[in-house]
N, C-alpha and C positions, 0 to 999 in steps of 0.2 A: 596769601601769595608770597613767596619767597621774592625780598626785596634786590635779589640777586639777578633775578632773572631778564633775562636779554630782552628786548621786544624793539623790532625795526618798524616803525609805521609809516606808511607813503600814501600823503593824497597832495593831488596840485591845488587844492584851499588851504590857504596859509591859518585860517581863519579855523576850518577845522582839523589845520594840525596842532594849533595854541592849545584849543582846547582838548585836544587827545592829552597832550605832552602834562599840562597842568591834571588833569586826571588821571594820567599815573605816578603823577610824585608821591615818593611815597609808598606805593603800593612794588614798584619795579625799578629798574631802568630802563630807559628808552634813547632810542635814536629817532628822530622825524628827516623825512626827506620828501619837496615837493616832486619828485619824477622816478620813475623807473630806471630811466639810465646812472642816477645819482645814488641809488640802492644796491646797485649791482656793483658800483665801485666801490662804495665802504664793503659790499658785502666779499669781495677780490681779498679785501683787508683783514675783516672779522665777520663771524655766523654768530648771528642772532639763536635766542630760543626759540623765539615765536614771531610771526611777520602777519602787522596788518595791513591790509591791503584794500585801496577804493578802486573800483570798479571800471567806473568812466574817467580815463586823463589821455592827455595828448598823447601823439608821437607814440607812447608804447602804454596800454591801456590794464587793468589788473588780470585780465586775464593773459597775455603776452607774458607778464612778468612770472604769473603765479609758472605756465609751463615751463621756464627758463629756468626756474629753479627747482622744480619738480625734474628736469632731464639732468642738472647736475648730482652726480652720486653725495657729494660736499653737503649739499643743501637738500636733498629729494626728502628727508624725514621729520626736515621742521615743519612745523603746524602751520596750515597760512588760514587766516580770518579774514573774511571779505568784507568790504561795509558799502555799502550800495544804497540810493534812495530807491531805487527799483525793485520791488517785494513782487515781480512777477513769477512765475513758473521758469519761463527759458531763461528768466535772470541766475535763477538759483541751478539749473541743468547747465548751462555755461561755467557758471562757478565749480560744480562737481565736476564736469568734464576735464575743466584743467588741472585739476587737480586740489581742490580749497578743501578744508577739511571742515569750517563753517560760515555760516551768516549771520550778518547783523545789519539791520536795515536802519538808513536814517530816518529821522531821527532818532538817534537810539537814547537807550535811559543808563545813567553811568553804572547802577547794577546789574544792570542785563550787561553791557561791555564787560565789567569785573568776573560777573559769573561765567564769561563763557573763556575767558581769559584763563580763569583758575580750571574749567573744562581743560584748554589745550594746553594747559599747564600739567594736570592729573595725565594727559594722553602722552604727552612730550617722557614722562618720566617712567610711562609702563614701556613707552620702547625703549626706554634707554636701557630698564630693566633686561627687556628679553633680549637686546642686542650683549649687554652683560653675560646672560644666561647662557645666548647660543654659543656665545665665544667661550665660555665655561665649557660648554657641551661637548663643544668640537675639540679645546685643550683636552679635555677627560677623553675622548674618541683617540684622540690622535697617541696619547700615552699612553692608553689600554693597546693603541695599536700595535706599538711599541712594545709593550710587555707581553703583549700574543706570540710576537715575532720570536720576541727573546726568550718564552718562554717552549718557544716551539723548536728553541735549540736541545731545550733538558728533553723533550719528547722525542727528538730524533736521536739523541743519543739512547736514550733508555730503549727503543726499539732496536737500534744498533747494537748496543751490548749483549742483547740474548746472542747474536751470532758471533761475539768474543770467546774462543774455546782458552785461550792463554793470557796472562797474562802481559806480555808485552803488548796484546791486540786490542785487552782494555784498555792499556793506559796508551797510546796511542790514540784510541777513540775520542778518549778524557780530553786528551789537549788538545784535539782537532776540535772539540766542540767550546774549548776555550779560545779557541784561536778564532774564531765566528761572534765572540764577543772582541774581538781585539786584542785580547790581554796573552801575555806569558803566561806560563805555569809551567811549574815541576810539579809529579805527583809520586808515591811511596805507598806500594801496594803489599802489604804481606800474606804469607799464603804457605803454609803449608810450614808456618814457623820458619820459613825461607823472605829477605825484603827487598825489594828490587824496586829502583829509584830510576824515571822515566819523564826527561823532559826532552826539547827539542835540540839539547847540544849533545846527549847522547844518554846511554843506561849509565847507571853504576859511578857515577864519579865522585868524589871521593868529596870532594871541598861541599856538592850539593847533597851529597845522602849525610853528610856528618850536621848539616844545617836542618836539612828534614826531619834525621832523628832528633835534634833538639829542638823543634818545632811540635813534636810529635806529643807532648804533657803538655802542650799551650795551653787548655779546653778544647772546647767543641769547636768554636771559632774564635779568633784572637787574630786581631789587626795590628800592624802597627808601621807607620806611617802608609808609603805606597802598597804595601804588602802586608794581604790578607789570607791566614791559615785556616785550614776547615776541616776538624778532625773528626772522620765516622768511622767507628769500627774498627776494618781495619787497612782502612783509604785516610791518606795524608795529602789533603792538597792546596796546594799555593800558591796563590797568584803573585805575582811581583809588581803591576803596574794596575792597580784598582782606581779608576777616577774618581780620585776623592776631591777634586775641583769640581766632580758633579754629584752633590750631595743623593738626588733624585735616582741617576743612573748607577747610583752607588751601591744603595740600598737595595736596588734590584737586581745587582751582579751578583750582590752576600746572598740574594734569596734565593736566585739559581743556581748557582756556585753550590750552597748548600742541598739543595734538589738537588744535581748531580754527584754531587760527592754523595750521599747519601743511597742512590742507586746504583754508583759503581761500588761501594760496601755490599750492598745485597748479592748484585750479578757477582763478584770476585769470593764471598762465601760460598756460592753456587758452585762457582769453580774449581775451590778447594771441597768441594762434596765432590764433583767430577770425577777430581782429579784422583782424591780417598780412594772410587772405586772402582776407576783404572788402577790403583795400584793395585788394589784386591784383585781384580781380574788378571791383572799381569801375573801374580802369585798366584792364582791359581790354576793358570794357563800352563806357568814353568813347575808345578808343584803335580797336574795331573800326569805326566809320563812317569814319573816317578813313581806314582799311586798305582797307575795300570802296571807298571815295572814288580814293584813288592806285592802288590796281588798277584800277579803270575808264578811269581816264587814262592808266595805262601800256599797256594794250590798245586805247583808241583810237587811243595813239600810236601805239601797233606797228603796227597797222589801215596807218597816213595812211602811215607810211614803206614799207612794202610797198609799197602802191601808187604813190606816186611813185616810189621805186626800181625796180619793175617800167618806168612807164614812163622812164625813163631809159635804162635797159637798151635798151628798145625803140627808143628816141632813138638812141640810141649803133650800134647794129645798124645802123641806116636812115644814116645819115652814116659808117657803116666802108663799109658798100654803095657808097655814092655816091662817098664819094674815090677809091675803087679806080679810078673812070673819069678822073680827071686825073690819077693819080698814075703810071700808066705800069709798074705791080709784072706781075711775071709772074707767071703763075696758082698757082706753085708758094709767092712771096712772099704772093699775098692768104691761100693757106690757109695758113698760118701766122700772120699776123696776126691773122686768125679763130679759128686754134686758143687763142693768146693772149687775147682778147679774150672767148672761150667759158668757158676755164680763170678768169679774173678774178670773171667772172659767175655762176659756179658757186658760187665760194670767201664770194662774198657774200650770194650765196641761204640755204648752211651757216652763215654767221653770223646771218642771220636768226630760220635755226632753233635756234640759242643761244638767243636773245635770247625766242624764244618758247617754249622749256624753262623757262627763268628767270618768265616770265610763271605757266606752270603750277602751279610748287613756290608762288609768291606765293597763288592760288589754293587750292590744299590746305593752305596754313598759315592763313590766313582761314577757310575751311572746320571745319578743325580747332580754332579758338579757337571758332566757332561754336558744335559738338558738345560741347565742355567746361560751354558755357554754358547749354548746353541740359542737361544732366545735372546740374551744378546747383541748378538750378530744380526739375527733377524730386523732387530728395530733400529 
């Protein structure tokens, strides 16, 4: 038995409080008192570990006593031991009713007393345990609580952000959702090889983007005193007022801080993909009139040279005719000259119809940029 231990004993026999008190020397400390009223004022003073208690005394009797300190919150979980010469049934149901947690009937044997002493001694120290435990339980509850809450600030921004199209919308976001931790920040978002610096005194100023970009090679995160940097990608952000007087809430601002910086990197590359291909779309928006413009020209041209080529042809035919009569060929030379002259106009006509292949594929790629832009638009 741990010689530390508290133990208040009360019976109105003087005679067997000598002998209680000299049977735990040694084994404890103890207090002896002959009354109930005289217990309760040391007890106003100091709480015992363990409180033995006789059954039959004047004025306020052990079982009066034992409820009186079983209704105080101070006193309700110390162990109280009964000692009674009365070993009947409704002896021992009186005792449980009030609250004893055991009995010991006189005459008792001083090991039976010691054993059951080191009993509410072993019980006295499992609840201190679980009173340890639950108050463990409940700190751990109430910090997870805490870490839920705060963590349910990087979740409400990460669903916020899909509906950020610009950036001035993310970094706005950013710092509302720092501002729900308490803390300042600037943040330095780049995008399109373009950097634009976003805190709560305005964009672009000059004394905090020149600090940002030299914040900007720190590492990944780098503290230093009240202010903490957290570099992803291609998000720079900074808190200026970090509780580092709370080493705990500290730890957890770096953790979300980094979650968030981390997901405004993601959504802001998103953005600069967006943005890529709106600008493709814009070029190719300002680029297809132009396209339908030189394919109209290129098909009216093919148009004119058809037909003046046709009539050349025609030309050409009508004057091979004609020379044949001053030139004196025999009929074998004109068909030949003809055959020539057939074969030539052929091989030109063929490249015509190159030339209006080439027209067509121009047509189905105009076409084709059209249907893109059309789908689009759709979604």
């Amino acid at each position: 038995m741990n010689v530390d231990l508290q133990v208040f004993v009360v019976d109105d026999d003087q005679i067997i409080l000598e002998l209680l008190s000299g049977l735990l020397e040694g084994e404890c400390q103890s207090e002896v008192f002959l009354s109930g009223e005289a217990c309760l004022k040391r007890v106003a003073e100091k709480k015992p570990d363990i409180f033995l208690l006789d059954v039959n005394m004047p004025v306020m009797d052990g079982y009066a006593l034992c409820r009186q300190l079983k209704a105080d919150w101070e006193t309700q979980d110390i162990p109280i031991l009964f000692v009674s010469a009365n070993d009947d049934i409704d002896t021992r149901l009186l005792c449980y009713e009030a609250g004893g947690d055991d009995f010991i009937m006189k005459p008792f044997s001083p090991p039976e007393l010691l054993s059951k002493l080191r009993v509410a001694e072993r019980i006295l120290a499992e609840k201190r345990a679980l009173h340890s435990q639950a108050g463990y339980a409940q700190s751990t509850a109430m910090s997870a609580m805490t870490s839920m809450g705060e963590l349910g600030v990087v979740l409400q921004f990460l669903s916020k952000s899909f509906a950020c199209n610009t950036v001035d919308e993310l970094g706005a976001a950013i710092l509302e959702a720092m501002q729900q931790y308490d803390l300042q920040a600037a943040v330095r978002l780049s995008v399109g090889g373009k950097v634009r610096t976003i805190s709560p005194q305005g964009h672009d100023l000059p004394l905090e983007m020149a600090v940002l970009n030299h914040v900007r090679d720190s590492g990944r995160i780098f503290q230093f005193k009240s202010r903490c940097v957290f570099n992803y990608g291609l998000v720079t952000l900074m808190v200026n007022n970090m509780p580092v007087e709370d080493a705990e809430r500290c730890g957890r601002i770096r953790d979300n801080a980094a979650l968030l910086a981390e997901g405004a990197d993601a959504r802001l590359r998103a953005i600069e993909v967006e943005q890529l291909a709106q600008s493709r779309r814009s070029g190719i928006e300002a680029a297809l009139p132009r396209v339908h413009a030189t394919l109209d020209a290129v098909q009216t041209n093919y148009r004119r040279n058809c037909l003046e080529l046709t009539q050349l042809m025609i030309e050409f035919q009508e004057a091979q005719l004609k020379s044949y009569i001053h030139l004196g060929l025999t009929e074998q030379q004109e068909e030949q000259m003809t055959a020539i002259a057939n074969d030539y106009m052929q091989r030109m006509v063929g490249a015509q119809d190159k030339s209006l292949l080439i027209v067509g594929s121009l047509e189905v790629l105009a076409k084709t940029l059209d249907d893109l832009l059309k789908v689009k638009e759709s979604n």
